[in-house]
Each structure stands twice: as structure tokens, then as C-alpha cells.
C-alpha positions, 0 to 999 in steps of 0.5 A: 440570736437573729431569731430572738431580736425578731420576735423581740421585734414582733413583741413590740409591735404587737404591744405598741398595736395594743396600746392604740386599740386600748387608746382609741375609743369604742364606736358609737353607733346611732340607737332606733329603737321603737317601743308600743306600751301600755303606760307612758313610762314603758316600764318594762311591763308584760305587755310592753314590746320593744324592738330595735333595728338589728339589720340599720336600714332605719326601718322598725316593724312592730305588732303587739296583739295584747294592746288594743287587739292588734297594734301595728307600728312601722317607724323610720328614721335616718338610713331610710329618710332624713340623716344625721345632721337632716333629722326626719322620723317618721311613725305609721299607725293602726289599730284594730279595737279598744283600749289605750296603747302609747307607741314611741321611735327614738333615734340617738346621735343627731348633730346640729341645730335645728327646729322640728315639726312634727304633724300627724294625720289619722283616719278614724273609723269610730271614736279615739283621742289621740296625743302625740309628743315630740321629745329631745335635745336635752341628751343622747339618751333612748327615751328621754321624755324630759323636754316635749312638745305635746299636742292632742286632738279627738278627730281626723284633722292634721294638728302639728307641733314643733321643738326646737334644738341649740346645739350648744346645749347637747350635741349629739342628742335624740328625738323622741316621738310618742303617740297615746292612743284611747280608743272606745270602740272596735273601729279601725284606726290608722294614721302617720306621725311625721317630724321633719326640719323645715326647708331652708326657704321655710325658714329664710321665709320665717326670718323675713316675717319675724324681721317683718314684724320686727320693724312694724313694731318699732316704727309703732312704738315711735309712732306714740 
């Protein structure tokens, strides 16, 4: 009888345990996944390489010897630089030979608000345009291209762009950043994409200009 009323007892806990287990929700864990393509879309095509980070130390390496002879790729993102609620990712570049290739790093589950910058600095030996895209904040999907900053430029100079994100939109959501490049020759090719959040005495120095402006505006509008 004492042996029936235990298992009786173990019975219940074991189904009160399994209650807790069907009621908790599954763990979301962050997706970095990076991509080298041969269209914009990354459809999924022959040519296409995709790999994700398997080990989560926020570091990708991807090589793809069918576009533009030999791709290399290395992207970072939080768990190596920047973090959940500091986004910072980051994509290094090279490419040996013609041909035109798009590389894309996605990060999911970023918190916060926040403006981007993103800047790519290239070293061209030979001729090659290049387009990079800075995406996000409109979901917490891989690979949303639906709200992006473009910015291209055909020579070895920085150019940089900037997205800005409301919490209050999309919390958590993802970044996305893409490069198209068109290379005409077989010179090498190499160059760092950066997206970083501004240091707050950036954006402390950014209000007081806005205030700034602001208030000469004003005293020219009595002025009149």
C-alpha cells in the first residue's frame, strides 16, 4: 500500500514537471548567419554559399572559389565585437578575378534603439564597383532587405551610411549587411565593411548641434 501511494506520488510529479516544460517557451537563440551569392536575392542557387556559426564565438569564415575565382569572407558579429543591446558587425573582404558576387552577415535578437553607421574602407588593385547595404529593424528575420541604407562608390575612398532603429517598432530585430561587388579584371580585391552604434559623446555632440541649429533657426525666423 506504502509502495502504491509513492509511485502515486512520483506519478504526479512527474506530470506537474511535464506541465512546466510544455508551458515554458522554447529558447530563442540569436542566428549569424553569412551568405556569398551571385544574385541579390541569394535564392538558393548552385553557386550560392551559406554557413552559419555552429561553434557561437561570432565569427563566420566563408570561401566560395565559384564567384569571381576565389571569395573570402570573414563577418563578426556579437559574441566577438559588439553585443545584444551595442550592436557592432563587422565583414572582411577579398577577392581574386572577375566577376560579380554579393556577400551578406545577419545577426538576429538585437535589443534597443539605436542609429548605425556603417563604413567600408576597400584596397583596389584594378578596377571594381562596389555597393554596400546596411538593412534591419523592420523584424527579427535572416536576411530582411526591406528597409536599407545604400551607399556605392567605384574607387578606394571610405564612404559610409547610417540606419536608424525605434525600439518601439520591432524589439528584438536584425541587421543585415550586404556588399555587391563588380569586378572587370583579375586584380586583387580586398576591403572591411564596419557597422558600429556611435559613442554616446558622438551622439551627446550630435544633440547639441541639432539644439544648435535649432535655436539659430528660430531667432532668424523673429529676425524677419
Amino acid at each position: 500500500m506504502g509502495s502504491t501511494k509513492l509511485m502515486t506520488k512520483i506519478g504526479l510529479g512527474l506530470l506537474v514537471v511535464g506541465a512546466f516544460v510544455l508551458a515554458t517557451p522554447a529558447r530563442a537563440d540569436a542566428a549569424f548567419v553569412a551568405w556569398i551569392c551571385d544574385d541579390a536575392a541569394c535564392d538558393g542557387s548552385a553557386l550560392d554559399m551559406m554557413a552559419t556559426d555552429g561553434d557561437a564565438d561570432g565569427v563566420i569564415v566563408l570561401a566560395n572559389a565559384l564567384l569571381g575565382n576565389v571569395t573570402v569572407t570573414t563577418s563578426r558579429s556579437k559574441g566577438n565585437i559588439g553585443s545584444a543591446t551595442d550592436p557592432s558587425m563587422d565583414i572582411s573582404y577579398s577577392m581574386g578575378g572577375a566577376g560579380t558576387v554579393w556577400i551578406y552577415a545577419t545577426d538576429t535578437d538585437f535589443l534597443g534603439s539605436g542609429m548605425f553607421f556603417g563604413t567600408n574602407d576597400g584596397n583596389f588593385a584594378g578596377t571594381a564597383t562596389i555597393t554596400t547595404y546596411l538593412c534591419g529593424g523592420n523584424s527579427n528575420n535572416e536576411l530582411d532587405l526591406t528597409n536599407c541604407s545604400t551607399s556605392s562608390d567605384g574607387t578606394s575612398s571610405p564612404f559610409s551610411l547610417q540606419l536608424t532603429h525605434d525600439a518601439a517598432t520591432t524589439s528584438p530585430y536584425s541587421l543585415t549587411l550586404g556588399i555587391k561587388i563588380v569586378k572587370t579584371d583579375s586584380g586583387a580585391l580586398s576591403g572591411d565593411y564596419l557597422v558600429t552604434t556611435p559613442e554616446p559623446v558622438s551622439m551627446a555632440l550630435l544633440g547639441l548641434g541639432l539644439a544648435g541649429f535649432g535655436v539659430a533657426t528660430r531667432r532668424r525666423n523673429k529676425n524677419r
